[in-house]
N, C-alpha and C positions, 0 to 999 in steps of 0.2 A: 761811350754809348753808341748803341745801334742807329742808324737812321738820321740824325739831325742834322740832313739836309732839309727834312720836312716838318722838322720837330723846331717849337721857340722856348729858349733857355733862358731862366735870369734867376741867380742865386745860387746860394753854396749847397752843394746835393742835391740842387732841382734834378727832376728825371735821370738820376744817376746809374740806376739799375736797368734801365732800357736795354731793351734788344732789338726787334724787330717793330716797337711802336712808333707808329706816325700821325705826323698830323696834330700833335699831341701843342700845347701850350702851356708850360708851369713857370710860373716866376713867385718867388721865393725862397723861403730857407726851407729845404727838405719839401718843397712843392712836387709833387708824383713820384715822390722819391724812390715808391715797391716799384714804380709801372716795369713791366718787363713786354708784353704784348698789346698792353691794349691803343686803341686808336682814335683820335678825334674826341682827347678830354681837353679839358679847360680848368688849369688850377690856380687861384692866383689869392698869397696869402700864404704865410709862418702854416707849414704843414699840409697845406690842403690837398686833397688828394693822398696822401702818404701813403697809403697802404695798397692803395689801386695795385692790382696785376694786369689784371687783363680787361677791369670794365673800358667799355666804350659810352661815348657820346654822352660824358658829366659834363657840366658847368660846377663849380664849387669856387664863390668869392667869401673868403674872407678864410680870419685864423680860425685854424683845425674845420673846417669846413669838410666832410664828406671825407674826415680825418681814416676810419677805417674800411671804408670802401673797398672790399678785393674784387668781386664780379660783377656788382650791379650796374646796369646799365642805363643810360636814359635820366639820370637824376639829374636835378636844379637842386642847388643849395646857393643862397645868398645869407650871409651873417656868419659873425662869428660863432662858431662851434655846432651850426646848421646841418642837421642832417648826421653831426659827427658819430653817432652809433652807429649807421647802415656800414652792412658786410654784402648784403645779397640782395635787398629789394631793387628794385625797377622802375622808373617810370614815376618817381616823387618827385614833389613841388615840397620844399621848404625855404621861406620866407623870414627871417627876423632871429634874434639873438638864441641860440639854443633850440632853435623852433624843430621838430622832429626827431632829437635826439634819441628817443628811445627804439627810433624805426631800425629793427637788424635786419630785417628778412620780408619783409612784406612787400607790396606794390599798390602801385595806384593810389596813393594816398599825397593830400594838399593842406600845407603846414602853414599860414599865414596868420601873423603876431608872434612878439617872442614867446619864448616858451610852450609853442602852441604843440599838441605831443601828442602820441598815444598815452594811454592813461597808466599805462607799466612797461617796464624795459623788456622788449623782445612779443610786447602783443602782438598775437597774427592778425587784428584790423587791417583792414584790406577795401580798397575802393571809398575810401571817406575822406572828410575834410574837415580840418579846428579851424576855425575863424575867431581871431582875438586873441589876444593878450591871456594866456595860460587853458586856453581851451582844450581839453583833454579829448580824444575820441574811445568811445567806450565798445564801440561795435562796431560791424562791417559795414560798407552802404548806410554810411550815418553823414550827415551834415549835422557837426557841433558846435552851436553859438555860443561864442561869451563863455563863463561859469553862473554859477547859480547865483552869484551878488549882482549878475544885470540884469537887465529887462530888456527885452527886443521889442524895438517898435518898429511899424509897417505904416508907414504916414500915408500911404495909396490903399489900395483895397487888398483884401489877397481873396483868392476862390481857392478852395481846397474841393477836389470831385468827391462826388457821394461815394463813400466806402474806406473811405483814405487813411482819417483819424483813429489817432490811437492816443489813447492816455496811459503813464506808466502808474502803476500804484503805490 
């Protein structure tokens, strides 16, 4: 492999396919094992990273973690199998066991509780956020609480400005 003077190795097929990537950290079995270009990832964890080519500037802890990943850049994955759909999105936060699994291609999007997702595999939801324990996001520029078996409570006050509210039907 290319580079590892700047690169940290630990595991069998970690960063095996390297060329020209640096900066790079995979410890594991098959940790950044596609990487060939890219720089300044973070794998750590049976698989994470695997299929990375060329994204730059991942974090991905745990197993299968940000497992298919070839361009996306900017991702945080913490948990097992976190984040492991994304191919191309950008700039995601996934948190907790499975938490954003379904994200392939989108960006901008914050996956906190397990299983917290978009609400189908490959939704373009874009700029939102599932908070909780299986919290699904259903559209763009959403913040989604909980599912529909909780109740959100607001123990302070909230002000919502004139104009704001919207009820679904």
């Amino acid at each position: 492999s290319g580079n590892l003077d700047t690169n940290t190795v630990f595991g069998i097929d970690a960063l095996s396919s390297n060329t020209t990537g640096s900066d790079n950290t995979a410890n594991g079995n098959a940790a950044l094992y596609s990487n060939t270009t890219g720089n300044s990832n973070v794998a750590n964890g049976y698989t994470a990273l695997k299929f990375n080519t060329m994204g730059t500037y991942n974090t991905a802890n745990g197993r299968n973690a940000l497992y298919n990943n070839i361009t996306g850049n900017n991702n945080v994955a913490n948990g097992t199998y976190a984040l492991n759909g994304n191919k191309l999105g950008s700039n995601n936060v996934a948190n907790g066991f499975n938490a954003g699994s379904n994200n392939i291609t989108t960006d901008y999007n914050t996956f906190l509780g397990a299983s917290a997702d978009l609400n189908s595999s490959g939704a373009a939801w874009t700029q939102s956020t599932a908070l909780g324990y299986n919290a699904k996001i259903t559209a763009s520029n959403q913040i989604m609480l909980g599912t529909a078996t909780e109740t959100v409570v607001i123990p302070g006050g909230l002000i919502v400005p004139s104009g704001s509210i919207s009820a679904d039907a």
